[in-house]
C-alpha angles and dihedrals in degrees: 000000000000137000115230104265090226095044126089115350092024091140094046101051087049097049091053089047088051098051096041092057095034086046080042092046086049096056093058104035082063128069102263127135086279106054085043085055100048085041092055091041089252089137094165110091089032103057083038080060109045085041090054090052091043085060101043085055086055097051090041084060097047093046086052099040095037122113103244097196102301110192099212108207097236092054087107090150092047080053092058095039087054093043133092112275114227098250079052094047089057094050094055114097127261088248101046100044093081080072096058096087121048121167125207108228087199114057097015098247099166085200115041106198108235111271098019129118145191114250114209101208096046081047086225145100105262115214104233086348116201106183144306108268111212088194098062094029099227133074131271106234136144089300109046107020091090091052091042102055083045085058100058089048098060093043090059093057091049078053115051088042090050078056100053090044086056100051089062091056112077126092119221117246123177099211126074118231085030090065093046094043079052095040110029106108093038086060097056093045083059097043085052095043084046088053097045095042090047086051097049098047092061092045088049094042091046100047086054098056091049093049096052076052094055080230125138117219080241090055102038086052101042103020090124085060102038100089104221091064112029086086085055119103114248095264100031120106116182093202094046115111098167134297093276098049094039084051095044091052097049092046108031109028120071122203149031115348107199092225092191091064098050091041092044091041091047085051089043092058092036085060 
């Protein structure tokens, strides 16, 4: 279910580890609210902080090592769960059936589930595969994209309240180059906190959106060249069943969604 630790994307899980405790270091060697909290005895907003941030690095590492919804070569039983019965075969439209079978000419799969992809830099086939983070180093797919956007979430939070921590920081200096010999480093801790905060804002804002959609990122961005969907008009989604069940079933329902019966049942009552 889980990715080696020390595998792909090594450097760039312990970079973000690194930054996150040295940002996190740097809130509390200056004289910001929580220093002055820790230094008065008052421990519980900063052990609520450095908890908060604890957890986001786990989540962070679950997010990275997690499975998003490999499709191994030899799952040749997963394939035919995942496939088109016969009695279904012979509902689908006339128009639609030449969709039914899609290969994968990279790993071979002679039967490629709807909406997944193959992801060039995991070398597999994704179920409802999103994108490849590189900041996580591992692809969103239908494993891992919920926790992901929980994820992000949670991060945000860490972050808006880093950024606060860091405004109260600063000391006032009425000379130039002495404030920002005083308050150098902590300005760059806020302009970095700023930037990610801004960054995961969008991500988390956009994600959302997709997912009351029932869109992937994949889909939204190529959607002119996926061919379930290029024959498609501009504003029609054949997965989407309104913003408060595609919500609920992204949220709410584990497991394996059969894409084909959702997508062949939607062209069935369009017909």
């Amino acid at each position: 279910m889980f990715k080696n630790v020390f595998g792909s994307g090594f450097l760039v899980r312990t970079s973000h580890v690194i930054l996150t405790w040295v940002i996190t270091l740097i809130l509390f060697l200056h004289d910001t609210e929580l220093r002055k909290q820790e230094e008065t005895g008052q421990l519980f907003q900063p052990v609520l902080f450095v908890l908060l941030v604890l957890l986001s690095v786990l989540l962070y590492f679950a997010v990275s090592l997690m499975d998003p919804g490999f499709i191994l070569s030899d799952d040749t039983d997963l394939q035919f769960m995942l496939g088109v019965t016969e009695e279904q075969q012979d509902m689908i439209p006339p128009a639609t059936k030449s969709l039914r079978q899609r290969r994968c000419g990279h790993c071979l799969l002679q039967q490629q589930p709807m909406r997944s992809k193959h992801c060039q830099t995991c070398q597999h086939c994704v179920r409802r595969y999103d994108h490849h983070c590189p900041w996580i180093e591992n692809c969103v797919g239908e494993r891992n994209h919920r926790w992901f956007v929980f994820y992000l979430a949670f991060q945000l939070l860490v972050l808006l309240w880093g950024l606060h921590i860091a405004w109260t920081g600063f000391t006032y200096v009425p000379i130039w180059h002495q404030w920002l010999r005083t308050n150098g480093v902590l300005t760059a801790v806020t302009m970095l906190l700023a930037l990610l905060s801004l960054i995961v804002l969008l991500l988390l804002g956009s994600h959302l959106y997709l997912v009351s959609l029932n869109t992937t990122t994949w889909e939204f961005m190529s959607r002119h060249r996926i061919s379930y969907l290029k024959h498609c008009g501009a504003d029609e989604n054949p997965f989407d069943r309104g913003t408060f069940q595609n919500l609920w079933g992204f949220f709410c329902i584990w497991g394996t969604v059969v894409w084909e019966h959702v997508y062949f049942k939607e062209g069935s009552d369009q017909v």
